[in-house]
NURO-455145 format. One record per residue: x, y, z of N, C-alpha, C in turn. Coordinates in steps of 0.02 Angstrom, whole numbers, plus 50000, padded with zeros to 5 digits. Atoms other than C-alpha are relative to their C-alpha. Layout:
XYZXYZXYZ;...
***
This chain:
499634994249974570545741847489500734998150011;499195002649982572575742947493500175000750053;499564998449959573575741447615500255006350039;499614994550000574145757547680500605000450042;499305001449989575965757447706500245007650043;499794994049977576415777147758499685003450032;500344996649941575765785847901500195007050032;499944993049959575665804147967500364998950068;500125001949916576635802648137500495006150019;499744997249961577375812448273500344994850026;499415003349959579105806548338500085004050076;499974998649953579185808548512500484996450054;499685001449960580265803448673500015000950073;500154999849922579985798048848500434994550043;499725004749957581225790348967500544997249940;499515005150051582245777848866499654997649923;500555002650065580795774948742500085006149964;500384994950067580575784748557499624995949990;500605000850024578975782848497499755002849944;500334996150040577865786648367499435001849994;500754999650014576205792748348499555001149952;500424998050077574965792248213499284996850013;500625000749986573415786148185499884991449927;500135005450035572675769348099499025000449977;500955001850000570835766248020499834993350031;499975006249973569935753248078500224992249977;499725003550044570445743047932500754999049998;499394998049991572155747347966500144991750037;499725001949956572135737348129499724993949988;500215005449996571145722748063500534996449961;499175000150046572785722647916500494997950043;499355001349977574125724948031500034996950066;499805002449901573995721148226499644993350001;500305005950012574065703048236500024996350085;500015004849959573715691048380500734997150034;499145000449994575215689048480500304991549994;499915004750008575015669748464500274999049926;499935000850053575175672348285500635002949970;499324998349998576935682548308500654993250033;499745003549971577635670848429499664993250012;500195006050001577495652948394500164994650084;499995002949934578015648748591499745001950042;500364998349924576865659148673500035002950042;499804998349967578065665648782499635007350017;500204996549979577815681348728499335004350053;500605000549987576145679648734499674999750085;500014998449952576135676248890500095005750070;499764994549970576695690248968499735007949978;500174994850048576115705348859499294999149969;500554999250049574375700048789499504994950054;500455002949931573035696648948499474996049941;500215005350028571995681148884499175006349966;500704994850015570345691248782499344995450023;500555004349996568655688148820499505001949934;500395001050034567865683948674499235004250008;500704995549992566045690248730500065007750005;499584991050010567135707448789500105003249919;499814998550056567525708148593499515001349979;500815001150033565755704248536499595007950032;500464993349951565085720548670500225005649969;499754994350037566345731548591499835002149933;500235001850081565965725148392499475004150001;500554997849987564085731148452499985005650010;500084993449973564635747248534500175003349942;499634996650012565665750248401499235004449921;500594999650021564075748448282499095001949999;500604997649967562625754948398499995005850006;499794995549974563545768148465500115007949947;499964994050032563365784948368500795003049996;499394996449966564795793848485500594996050025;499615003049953565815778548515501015003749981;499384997350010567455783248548500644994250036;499665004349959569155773648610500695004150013;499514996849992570675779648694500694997749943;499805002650048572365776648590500104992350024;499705005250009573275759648557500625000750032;499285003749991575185753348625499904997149950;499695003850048575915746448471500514996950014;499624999750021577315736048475500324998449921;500055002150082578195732948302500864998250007;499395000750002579705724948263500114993849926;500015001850051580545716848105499785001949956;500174996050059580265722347927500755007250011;499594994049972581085739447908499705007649981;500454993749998580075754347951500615005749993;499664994050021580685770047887499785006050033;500384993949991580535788847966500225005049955;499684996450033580545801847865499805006550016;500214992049961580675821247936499625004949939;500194995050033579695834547868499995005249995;499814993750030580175848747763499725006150056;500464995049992579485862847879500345009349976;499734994950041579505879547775499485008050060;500474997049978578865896747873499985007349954;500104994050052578195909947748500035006550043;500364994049960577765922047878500755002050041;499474998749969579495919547964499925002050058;500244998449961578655919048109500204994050075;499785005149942579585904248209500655000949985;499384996249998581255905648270500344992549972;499595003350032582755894048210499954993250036;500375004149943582445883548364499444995050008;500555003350011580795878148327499894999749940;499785001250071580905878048161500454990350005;499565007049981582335862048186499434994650050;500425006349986581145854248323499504998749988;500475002550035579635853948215500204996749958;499965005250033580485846748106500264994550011;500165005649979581135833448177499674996550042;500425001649955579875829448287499004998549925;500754999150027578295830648136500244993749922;499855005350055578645816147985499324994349967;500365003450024578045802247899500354990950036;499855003749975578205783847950499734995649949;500225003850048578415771147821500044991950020;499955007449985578105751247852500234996949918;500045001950059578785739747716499384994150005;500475005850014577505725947751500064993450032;499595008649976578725712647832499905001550067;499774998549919578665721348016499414994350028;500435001049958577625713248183499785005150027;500544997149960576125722248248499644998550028;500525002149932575605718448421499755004850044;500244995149965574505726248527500405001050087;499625001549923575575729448717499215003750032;500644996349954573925740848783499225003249934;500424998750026572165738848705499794994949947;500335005550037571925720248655499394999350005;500625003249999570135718548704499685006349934;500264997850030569745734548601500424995749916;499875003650068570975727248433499494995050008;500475009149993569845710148475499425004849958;500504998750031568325721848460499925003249930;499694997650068568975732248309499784995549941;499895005150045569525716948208499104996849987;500635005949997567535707548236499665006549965;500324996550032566795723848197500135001049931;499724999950049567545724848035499864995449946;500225008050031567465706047993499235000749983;500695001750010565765707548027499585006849996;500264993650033565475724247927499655003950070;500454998849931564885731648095500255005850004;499984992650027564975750848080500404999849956;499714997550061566225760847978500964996650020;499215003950010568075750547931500455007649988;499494995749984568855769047912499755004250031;499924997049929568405777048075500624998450019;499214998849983570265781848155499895000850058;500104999449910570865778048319501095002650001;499144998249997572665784448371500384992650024;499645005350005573955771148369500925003150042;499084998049962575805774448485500364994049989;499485004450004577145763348401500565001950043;499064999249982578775758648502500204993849958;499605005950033579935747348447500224994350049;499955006849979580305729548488500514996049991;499515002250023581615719848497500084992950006;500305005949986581405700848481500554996250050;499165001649967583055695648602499475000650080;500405000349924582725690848790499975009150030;499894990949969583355710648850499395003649956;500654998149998581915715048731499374999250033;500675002949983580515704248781499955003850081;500124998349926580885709648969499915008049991;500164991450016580825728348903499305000249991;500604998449996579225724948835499504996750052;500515001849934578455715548970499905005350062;499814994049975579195729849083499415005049994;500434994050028578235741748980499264997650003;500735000549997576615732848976499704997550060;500205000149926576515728349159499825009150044;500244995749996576805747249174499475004749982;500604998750042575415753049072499564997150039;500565001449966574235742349154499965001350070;499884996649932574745745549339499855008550009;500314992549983574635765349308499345000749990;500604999649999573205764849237499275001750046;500504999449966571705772449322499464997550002;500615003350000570265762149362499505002250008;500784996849998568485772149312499864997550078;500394999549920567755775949499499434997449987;500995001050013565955771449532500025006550012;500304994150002565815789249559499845003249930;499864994550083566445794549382499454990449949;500505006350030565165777349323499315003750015;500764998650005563535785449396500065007749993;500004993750037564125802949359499715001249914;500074997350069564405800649195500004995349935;500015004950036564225783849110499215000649976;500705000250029562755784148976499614993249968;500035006950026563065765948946499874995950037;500435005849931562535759349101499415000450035;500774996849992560715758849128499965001750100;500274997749902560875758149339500145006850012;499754992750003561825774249303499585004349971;500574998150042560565781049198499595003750062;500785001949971559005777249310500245004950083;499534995649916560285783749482499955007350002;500104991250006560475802049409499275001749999;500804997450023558545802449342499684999050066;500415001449923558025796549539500215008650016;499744993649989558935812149583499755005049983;500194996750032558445823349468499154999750003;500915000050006556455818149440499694997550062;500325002349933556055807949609499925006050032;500094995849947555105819149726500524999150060;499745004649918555795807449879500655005150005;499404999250004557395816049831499965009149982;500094992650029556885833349770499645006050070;500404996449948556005840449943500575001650062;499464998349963557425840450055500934997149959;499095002350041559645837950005500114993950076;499745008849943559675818150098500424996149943;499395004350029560745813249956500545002450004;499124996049996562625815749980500174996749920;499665000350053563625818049836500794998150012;498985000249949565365811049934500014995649907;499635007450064566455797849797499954991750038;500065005249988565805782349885499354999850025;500455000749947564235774649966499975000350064;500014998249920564725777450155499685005250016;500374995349962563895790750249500495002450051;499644999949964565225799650348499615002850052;500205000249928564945802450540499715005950008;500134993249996564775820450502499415004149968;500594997750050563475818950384499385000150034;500575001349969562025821850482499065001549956;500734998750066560515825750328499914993749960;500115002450070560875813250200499774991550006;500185007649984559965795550199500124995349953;499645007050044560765789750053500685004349953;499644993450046562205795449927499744996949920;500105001750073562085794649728500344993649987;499815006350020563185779649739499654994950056;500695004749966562045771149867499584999749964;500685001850042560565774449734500334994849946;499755005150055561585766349599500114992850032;499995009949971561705750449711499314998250008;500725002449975560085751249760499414997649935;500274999450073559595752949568500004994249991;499605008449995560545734949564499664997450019;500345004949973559945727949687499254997849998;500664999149978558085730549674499824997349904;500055001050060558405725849471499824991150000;500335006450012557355707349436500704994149960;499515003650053558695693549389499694996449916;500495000750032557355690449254499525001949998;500744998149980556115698849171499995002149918;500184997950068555295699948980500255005049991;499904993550038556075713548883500455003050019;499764996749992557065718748994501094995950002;499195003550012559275716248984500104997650062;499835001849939560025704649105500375006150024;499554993549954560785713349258500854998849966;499414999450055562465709849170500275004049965;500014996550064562175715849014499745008550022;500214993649996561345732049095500445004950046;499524996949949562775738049195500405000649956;499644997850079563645738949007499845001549959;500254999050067562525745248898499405004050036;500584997849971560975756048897499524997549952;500605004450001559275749048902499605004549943;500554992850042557895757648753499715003650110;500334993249954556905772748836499504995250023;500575002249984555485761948871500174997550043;499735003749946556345749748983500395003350053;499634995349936557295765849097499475002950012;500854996749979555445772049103499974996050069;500345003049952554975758349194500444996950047;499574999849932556455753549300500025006450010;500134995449969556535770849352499145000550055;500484999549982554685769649388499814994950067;499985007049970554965752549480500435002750049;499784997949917556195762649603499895005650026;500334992049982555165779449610499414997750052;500595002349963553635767349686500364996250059;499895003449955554845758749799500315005950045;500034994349938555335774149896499455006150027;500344999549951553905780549886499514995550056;500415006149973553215764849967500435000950086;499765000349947554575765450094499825007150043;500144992849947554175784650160498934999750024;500465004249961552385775550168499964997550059;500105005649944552765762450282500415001650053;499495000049949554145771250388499895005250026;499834995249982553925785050484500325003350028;499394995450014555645787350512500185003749918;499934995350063555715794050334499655004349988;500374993150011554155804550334500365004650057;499934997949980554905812650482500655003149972;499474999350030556625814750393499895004049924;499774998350082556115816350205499315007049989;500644993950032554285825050200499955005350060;500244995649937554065832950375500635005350018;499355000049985555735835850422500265005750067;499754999249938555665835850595500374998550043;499455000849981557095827350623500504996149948;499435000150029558825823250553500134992249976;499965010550019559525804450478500304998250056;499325002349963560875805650600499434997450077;500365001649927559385804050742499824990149979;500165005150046559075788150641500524994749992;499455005650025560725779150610500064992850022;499905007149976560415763850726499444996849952;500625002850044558785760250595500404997749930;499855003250050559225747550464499835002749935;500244996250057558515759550329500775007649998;499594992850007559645774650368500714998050021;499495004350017561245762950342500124998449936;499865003950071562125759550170499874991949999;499855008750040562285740850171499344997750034;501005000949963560465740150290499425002349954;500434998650055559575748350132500234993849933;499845002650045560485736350031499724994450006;500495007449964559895721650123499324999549996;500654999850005558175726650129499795001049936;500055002050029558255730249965500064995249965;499865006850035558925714649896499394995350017;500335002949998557575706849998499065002449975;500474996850034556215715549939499914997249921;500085000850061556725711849760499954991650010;500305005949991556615692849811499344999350000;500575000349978554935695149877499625000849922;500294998650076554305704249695500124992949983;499875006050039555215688649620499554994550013;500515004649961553935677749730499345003349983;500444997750015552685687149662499515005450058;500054996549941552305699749800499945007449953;499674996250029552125716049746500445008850062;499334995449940553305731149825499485002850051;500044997949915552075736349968499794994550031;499985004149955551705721350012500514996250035;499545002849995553265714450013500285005550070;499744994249946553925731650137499644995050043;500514998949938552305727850240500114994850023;499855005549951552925710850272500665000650025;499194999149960554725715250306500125003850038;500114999749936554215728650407499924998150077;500165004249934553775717950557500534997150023;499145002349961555745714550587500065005750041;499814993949965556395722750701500795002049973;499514996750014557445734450641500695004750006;499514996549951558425743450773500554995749958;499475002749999560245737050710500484997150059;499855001049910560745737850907499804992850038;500555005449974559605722750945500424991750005;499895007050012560225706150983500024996849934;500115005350057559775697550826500415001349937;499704997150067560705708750707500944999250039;499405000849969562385704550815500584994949957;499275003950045564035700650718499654999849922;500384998050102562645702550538500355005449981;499864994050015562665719350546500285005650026;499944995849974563095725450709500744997650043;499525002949949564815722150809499965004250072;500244998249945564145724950986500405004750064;499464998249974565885728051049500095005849989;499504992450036566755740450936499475006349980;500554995750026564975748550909500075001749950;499954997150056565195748550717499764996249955;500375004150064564195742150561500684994449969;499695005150063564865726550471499695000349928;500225001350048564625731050303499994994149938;499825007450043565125714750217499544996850000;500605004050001563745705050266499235003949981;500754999550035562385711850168499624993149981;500325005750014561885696050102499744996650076;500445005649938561605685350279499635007650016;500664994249973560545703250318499454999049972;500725000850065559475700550175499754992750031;500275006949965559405680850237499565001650066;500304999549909558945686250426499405002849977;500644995550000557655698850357499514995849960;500635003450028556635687450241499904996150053;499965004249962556875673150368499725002650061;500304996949964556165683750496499225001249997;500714997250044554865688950378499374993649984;500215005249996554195670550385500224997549924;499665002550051555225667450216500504996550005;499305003250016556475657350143500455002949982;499364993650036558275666550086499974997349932;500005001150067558545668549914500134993949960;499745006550019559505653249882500324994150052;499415005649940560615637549984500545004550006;499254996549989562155649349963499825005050048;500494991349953561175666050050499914994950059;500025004549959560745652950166500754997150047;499375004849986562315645250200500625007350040;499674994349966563085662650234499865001650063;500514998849943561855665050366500194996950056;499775003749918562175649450452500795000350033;499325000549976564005649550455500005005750069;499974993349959563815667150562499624997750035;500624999749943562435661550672500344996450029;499675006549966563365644850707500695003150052;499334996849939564985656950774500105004550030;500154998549971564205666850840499454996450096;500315005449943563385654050963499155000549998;500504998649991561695657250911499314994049996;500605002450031560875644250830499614994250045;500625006649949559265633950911499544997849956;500555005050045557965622550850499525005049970;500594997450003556425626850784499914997949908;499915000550063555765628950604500455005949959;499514994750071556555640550458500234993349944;499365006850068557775632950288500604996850051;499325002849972558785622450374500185001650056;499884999049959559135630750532499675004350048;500364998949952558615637950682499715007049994;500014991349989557485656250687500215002750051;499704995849963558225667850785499425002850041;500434996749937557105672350957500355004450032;499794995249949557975685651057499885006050014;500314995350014557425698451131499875005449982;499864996450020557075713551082500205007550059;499714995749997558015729551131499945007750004;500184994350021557855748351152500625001049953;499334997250042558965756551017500455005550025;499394998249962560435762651069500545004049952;499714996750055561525774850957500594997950009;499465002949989563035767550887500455006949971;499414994049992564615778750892500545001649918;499604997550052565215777450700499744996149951;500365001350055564545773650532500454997649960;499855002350056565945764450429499844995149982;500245007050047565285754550309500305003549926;
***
């Protein structure tokens, strides 16, 4: 296949920048947009303008680009400089005489052609990891080499007052840039199986279909005001996470499944794997039958209970999914972690989960929660590190005493009536 040298583009102008816009196949960009190490033999640029790729990031894209039916990508930043690109305006004729003199002139110079002789540089300033993936897919015949992605050339100028123009420009580009929410991830991502499995809890789980206890806010918190909801859609998507096996036949690491979606068979059964663990929990709790099936009273009557807490469902799930990993299966695993005491108010959960003072959840420490609650549970914590979190906080908090447990002392103190704490940020 040749070269293709002349390009459809729109000339455009923003700020101090003209630009051009057109479009490239994917063959295009494996041709022209080269490696900025391979423009600049010092790097410099390189440095500044072209964030280091991750190889495996290239390889996920190559796959998407080849798996993916609907894949799609936003455009390219081009820069280009050297050689000598040509524009050339286009004729616009109106039969109908139906545009005025005005627009007539700025269609035409604004609508052209854009010719490369062959000698220019083509670097990418915004959208190296997708060129990375592009280029591999290509190499390695991996879907279609003329699928078109839009391409925005500026120009470049190889002189220090350039380079700081384009560094300028590609620091800005990445700084505006909006960073995908987790809201707009378990809304509407079809590529991430926790996202997947989060909406389908929603949608098909009874637990979730008999009364509205999920909030739909843009974060996992629970505001103060929310007095119904015992979890939100981005609480299920963590909980999806957390309760996901770091190993398990057939199925994608947690990694890989937070970027990709899993076959139907494997969102069957994680779905199914967190449809049996709530209903296991409205089993064993009857703060939830009273909340979810009965609903004789509210979450908010509930909030000092380590269940009707974001980062206290997180904990318990995380330890839960230990327990499975120990071969336990999910009601037995509840039925032994049940037997904590769970009030959050309580001595034992002090400076974990609860700051006694300010009366307000520490959500950070999920992990030493998950430690306290197996460790309670007559278990070990997940690992020395889960462990090690644990003790640091027990130790400065002034807590720790002999006895047995991993390494350090169990926690005896007593227990507590529950006591309602005055604000829910986590």
């Amino acid at each position: 296949m040749s070269i293709r040298r002349t390009f459809p583009a729109l000339r455009c102008a923003m700020g101090e920048w003209v630009y051009y816009v057109t479009y490239f196949r994917f063959c295009d960009v494996a041709d022209w947009i080269k490696p900025t190490d391979e423009i600049h033999s010092s790097k410099k640029l390189a440095k500044w303008i072209q964030r280091r790729l991750d190889k495996a990031h290239a390889a996920r894209i190559a796959k998407y680009l080849s798996k993916q039916a609907e894949h799609f990508f936003s455009a390219l930043v081009v820069g280009i400089y050297g050689g000598q690109p040509k524009w050339a305006e286009l004729r616009i004729s109106d039969p109908r005489d139906e545009l005025t003199d005005g627009e007539e002139i700025e269609l035409q110079k604004s609508i052209g052609f854009l010719r490369l002789s062959g000698t220019e540089k083509l670097f990418a300033i915004d959208g190296q990891h997708r060129v990375a993936g592009i280029k591999k897919a290509v190499e390695e015949k991996e879907g279609n080499s003329d699928d078109e992605i839009a391409v925005i050339f500026v120009g470049h100028q190889n002189t220090p007052p350039g380079l700081a123009r384009t560094r300028r420009l590609f620091t800005t580009l990445n700084k505006t840039a909006k960073k995908v929410s987790a809201a707009d991830i378990v809304a509407l991502d079809e590529d991430n199986t926790f996202a997947v499995v989060a909406r389908r809890l929603v949608d098909e789980c009874e637990v979730f279909s008999t009364r509205e206890i999920v909030s739909f806010s843009g974060s996992s918190a629970l505001k103060e005001t929310d007095h119904n909801s015992v979890t939100s859609v981005i609480g299920l998507y963590e909980l999806v996470r957390d309760l996901y096996p770091r190993k398990r036949a057939g199925w994608p690491l947690r990694s890989v499944a937070a970027k990709t979606r899993a076959n139907d068979h494997v969102i069957d059964q994680i779905f199914d794997l967190n449809t049996q663990y709530w209903r296991a929990l409205v089993d064993h709790f009857q703060e939830y039958r009273q909340v979810i099936v009965k609903g004789t009273s509210k979450a908010i009557d509930h909030r000092n209970h380590l269940l009707f807490r974001p980062v206290g469902q997180r904990a318990f799930a995380g330890a839960v999914q230990v327990l499975m990993e120990r071969k336990l299966t999910i009601s037995k695993a509840i039925t032994l972690l049940r037997k904590v005491n769970l009030d959050l108010t309580a001595p034992m959960w002090h400076y974990i989960l609860w700051d006694p003072l300010q009366k307000l959840i520490l959500w950070k420490n999920r992990i030493p929660a998950e430690s306290l609650l197996l460790i309670e549970a007559g278990q070990s914590p997940r690992d020395d590190a889960s462990a090690e979190l644990l003790r640091t906080i027990l130790a400065n908090r002034g807590q720790m005493k002999g006895g047995t447990g991993p390494g350090f002392g169990k926690i005896a103190e007593p227990r507590q009536k529950s006591r309602k704490g005055k604000s829910d940020h986590e």
